[in-house]
C-alpha positions as CSV (number, residue, x, y, z in Angstrom):
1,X,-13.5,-6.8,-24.9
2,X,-14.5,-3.2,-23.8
3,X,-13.8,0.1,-25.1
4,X,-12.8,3.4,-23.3
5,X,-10.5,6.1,-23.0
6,X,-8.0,3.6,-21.8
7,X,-8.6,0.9,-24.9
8,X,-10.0,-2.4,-25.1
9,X,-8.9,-5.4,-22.8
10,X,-10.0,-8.7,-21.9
11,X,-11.3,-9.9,-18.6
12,X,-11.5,-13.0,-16.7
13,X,-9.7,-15.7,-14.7
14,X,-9.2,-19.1,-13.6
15,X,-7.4,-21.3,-11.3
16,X,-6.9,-24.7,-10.7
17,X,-4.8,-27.5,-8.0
18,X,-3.7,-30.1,-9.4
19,X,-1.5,-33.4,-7.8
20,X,-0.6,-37.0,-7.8
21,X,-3.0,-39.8,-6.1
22,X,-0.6,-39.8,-3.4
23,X,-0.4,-36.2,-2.8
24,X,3.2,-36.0,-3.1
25,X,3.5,-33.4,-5.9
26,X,0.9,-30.0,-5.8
27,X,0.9,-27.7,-8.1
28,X,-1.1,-24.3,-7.8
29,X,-2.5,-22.0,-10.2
30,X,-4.0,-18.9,-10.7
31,X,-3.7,-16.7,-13.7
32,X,-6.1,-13.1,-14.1
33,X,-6.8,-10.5,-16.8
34,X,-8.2,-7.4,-16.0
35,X,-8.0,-5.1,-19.1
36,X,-5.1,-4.6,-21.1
37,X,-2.2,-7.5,-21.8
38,X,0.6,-6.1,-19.6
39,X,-1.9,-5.9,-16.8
40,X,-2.3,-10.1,-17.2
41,X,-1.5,-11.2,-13.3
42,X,-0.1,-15.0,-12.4
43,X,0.7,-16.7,-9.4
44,X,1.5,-20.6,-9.5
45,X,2.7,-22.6,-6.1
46,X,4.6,-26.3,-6.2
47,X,4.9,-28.3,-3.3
48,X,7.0,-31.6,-2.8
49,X,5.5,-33.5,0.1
50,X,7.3,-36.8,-0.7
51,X,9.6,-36.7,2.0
52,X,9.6,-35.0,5.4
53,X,11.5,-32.3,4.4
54,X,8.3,-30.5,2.3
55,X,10.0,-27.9,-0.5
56,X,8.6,-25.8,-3.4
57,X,8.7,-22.2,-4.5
58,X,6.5,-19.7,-5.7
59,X,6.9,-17.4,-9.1
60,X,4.4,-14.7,-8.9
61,X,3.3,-11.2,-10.6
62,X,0.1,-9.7,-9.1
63,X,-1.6,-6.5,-10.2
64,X,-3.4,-4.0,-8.7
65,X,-5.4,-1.4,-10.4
66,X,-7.9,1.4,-9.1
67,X,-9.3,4.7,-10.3
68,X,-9.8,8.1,-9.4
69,X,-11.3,11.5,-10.3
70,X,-9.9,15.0,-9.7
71,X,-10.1,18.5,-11.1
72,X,-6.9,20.9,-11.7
73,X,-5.5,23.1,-14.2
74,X,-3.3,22.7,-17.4
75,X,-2.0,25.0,-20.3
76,X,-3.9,25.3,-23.4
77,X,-3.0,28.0,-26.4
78,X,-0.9,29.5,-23.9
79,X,-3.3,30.4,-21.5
80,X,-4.6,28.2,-18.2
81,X,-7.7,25.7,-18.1
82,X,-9.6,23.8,-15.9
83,X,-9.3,19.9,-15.8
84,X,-11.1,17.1,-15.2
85,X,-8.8,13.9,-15.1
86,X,-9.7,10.1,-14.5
87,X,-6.9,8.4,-12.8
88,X,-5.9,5.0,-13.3
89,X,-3.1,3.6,-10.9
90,X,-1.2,0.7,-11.4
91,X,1.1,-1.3,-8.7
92,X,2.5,-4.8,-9.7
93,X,3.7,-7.1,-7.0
94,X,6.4,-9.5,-8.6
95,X,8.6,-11.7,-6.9
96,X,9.9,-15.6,-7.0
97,X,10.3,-17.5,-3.4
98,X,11.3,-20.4,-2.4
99,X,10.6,-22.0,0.9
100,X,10.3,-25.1,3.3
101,X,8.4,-27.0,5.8
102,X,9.1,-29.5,8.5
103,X,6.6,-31.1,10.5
104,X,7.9,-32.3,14.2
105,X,4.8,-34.1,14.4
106,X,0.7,-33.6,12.7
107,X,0.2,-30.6,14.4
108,X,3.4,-28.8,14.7
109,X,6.5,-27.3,12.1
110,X,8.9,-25.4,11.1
111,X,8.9,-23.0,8.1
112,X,11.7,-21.0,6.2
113,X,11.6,-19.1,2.9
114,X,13.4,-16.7,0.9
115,X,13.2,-14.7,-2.3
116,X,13.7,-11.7,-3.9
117,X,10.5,-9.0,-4.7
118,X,10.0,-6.2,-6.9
119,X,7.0,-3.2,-6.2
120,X,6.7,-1.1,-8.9
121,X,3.8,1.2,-9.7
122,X,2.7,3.8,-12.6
123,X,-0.5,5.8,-13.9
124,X,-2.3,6.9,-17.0
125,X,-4.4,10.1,-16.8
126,X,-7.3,10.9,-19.3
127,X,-7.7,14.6,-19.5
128,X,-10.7,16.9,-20.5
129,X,-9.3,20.5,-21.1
130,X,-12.3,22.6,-20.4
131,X,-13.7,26.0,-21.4
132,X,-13.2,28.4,-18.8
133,X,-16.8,30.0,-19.6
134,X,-18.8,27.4,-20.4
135,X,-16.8,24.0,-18.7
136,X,-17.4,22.6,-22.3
137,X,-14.6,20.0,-22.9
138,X,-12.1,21.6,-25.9
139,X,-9.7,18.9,-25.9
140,X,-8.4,15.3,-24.9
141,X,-5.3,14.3,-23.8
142,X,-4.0,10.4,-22.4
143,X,-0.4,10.8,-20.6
144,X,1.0,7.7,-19.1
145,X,3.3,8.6,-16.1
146,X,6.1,6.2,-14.5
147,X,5.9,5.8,-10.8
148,X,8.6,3.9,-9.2
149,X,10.2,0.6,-8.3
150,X,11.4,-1.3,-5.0
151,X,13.9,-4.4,-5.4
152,X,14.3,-6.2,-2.4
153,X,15.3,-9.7,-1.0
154,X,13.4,-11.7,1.5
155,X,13.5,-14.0,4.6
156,X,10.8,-15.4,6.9
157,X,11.4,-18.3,9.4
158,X,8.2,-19.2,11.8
159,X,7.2,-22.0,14.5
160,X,3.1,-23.2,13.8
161,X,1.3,-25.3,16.1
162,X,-2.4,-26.1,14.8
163,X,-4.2,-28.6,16.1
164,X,-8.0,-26.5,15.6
165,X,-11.1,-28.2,14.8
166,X,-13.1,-26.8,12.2
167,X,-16.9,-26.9,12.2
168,X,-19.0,-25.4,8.9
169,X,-17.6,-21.6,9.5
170,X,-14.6,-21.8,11.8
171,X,-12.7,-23.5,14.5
172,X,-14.8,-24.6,17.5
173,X,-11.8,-26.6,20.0
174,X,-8.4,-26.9,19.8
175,X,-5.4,-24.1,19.3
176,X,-3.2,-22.8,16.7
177,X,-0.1,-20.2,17.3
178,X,2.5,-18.8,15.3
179,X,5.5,-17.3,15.7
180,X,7.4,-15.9,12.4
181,X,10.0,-13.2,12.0
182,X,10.7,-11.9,8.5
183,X,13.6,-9.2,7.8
184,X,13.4,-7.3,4.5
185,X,16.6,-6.4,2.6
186,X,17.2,-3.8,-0.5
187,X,15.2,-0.3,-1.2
188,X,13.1,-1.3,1.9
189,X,15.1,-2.4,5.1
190,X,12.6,-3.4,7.9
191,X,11.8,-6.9,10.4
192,X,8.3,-7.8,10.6
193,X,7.3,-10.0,13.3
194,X,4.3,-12.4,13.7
195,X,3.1,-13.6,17.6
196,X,0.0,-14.9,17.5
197,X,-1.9,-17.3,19.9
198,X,-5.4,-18.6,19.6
199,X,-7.0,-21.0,22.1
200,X,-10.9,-22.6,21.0
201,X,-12.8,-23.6,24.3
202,X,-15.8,-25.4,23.2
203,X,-19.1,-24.8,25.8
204,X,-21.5,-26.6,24.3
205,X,-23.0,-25.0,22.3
206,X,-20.8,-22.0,22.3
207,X,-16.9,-21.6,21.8
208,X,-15.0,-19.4,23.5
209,X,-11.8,-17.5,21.5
């Protein structure tokens, strides 16, 4: 626990994978505090690899904070004062998706998903109200302000091919592509589009990329 102009919190983590003997069932998990409780951020993944339709979905709500510092004016006893304000933005990532896989053969599938998303954001300001003379601070003030929020829905459908060999810090033969398209629906309309090709030429004792 730590104190400040923004409270205490708690801090930490931890994450885990946990399956069958088999492999047939996965489940993923990764949960995060990083000060106060509504700031708490989860993501957890299930896969079904039992058949060879693979399926699973993924409930997620990921935060991310940072800070800055900036100077301006504000009213005090009627008159204007310089400021000093720390800044403390917020933007949450939330969303639940569901999605699956379908291998043509070891190296090569198919993969389709869909869900809907939510970005919203907000701040809290701590204020020092200054003396114009001396820049002593004469008062505190903590103002949370709302930002705003983006619902949209979700769609991705890509063709992988990976057949790399990995050696201790990357691939060294082999080749891996993919080709994805994924159209956005809702507050944000947009198609984002993935092509991309990578062929590992191994001259001993170099690879070529």
């Amino acid at each position: 626990s730590v104190g400040g102009p923004f409270g205490g919190g708690l801090y930490g983590g931890v994450a885990g994978i946990f399956s069958d003997v088999l492999g047939r069932h996965t489940v993923l998990g990764m949960v995060q505090a990083q000060g106060r409780v509504d700031e708490i951020g989860f993501a957890t993944q299930y896969l079904n690899a039992r058949e060879r339709w693979n399926y699973g979905g993924i409930p997620q709500r990921l935060p991310y904070i940072f800070g800055y510092y900036s100077m301006g004016t504000d009213s005090l006893d009627g008159a204007a004062v310089p400021t000093q304000d720390i800044i403390r933005v917020r933007q949450f990532d939330t969303g639940l998706q569901g999605y699956a896989q379908y291998p043509f053969s070891t190296a090569q599938r198919i993969e389709f998903s869909a869900g809907v998303r939510r970005m919203s954001t907000d701040a809290q300001i701590y204020r020092l109200l200054l003396d114009p003379q001396s820049y002593r601070p004469r008062e505190e003030r903590y103002v949370e302000v709302d930002g705003f929020g983006l619902n949209m829905a979700e769609m991705s459908a890509a063709l992988v091919y990976d057949n790399a060999v990995f050696n201790y810090t990357s691939p060294f033969a082999g080749q891996r592509y993919r080709l994805q398209v994924s159209p956005m629906f809702g507050d944000l309309q947009l198609v984002q589009t993935v092509a991309d090709f990578r062929k590992y030429i191994y001259v001993r004792p170099f690879t070529l990329a």
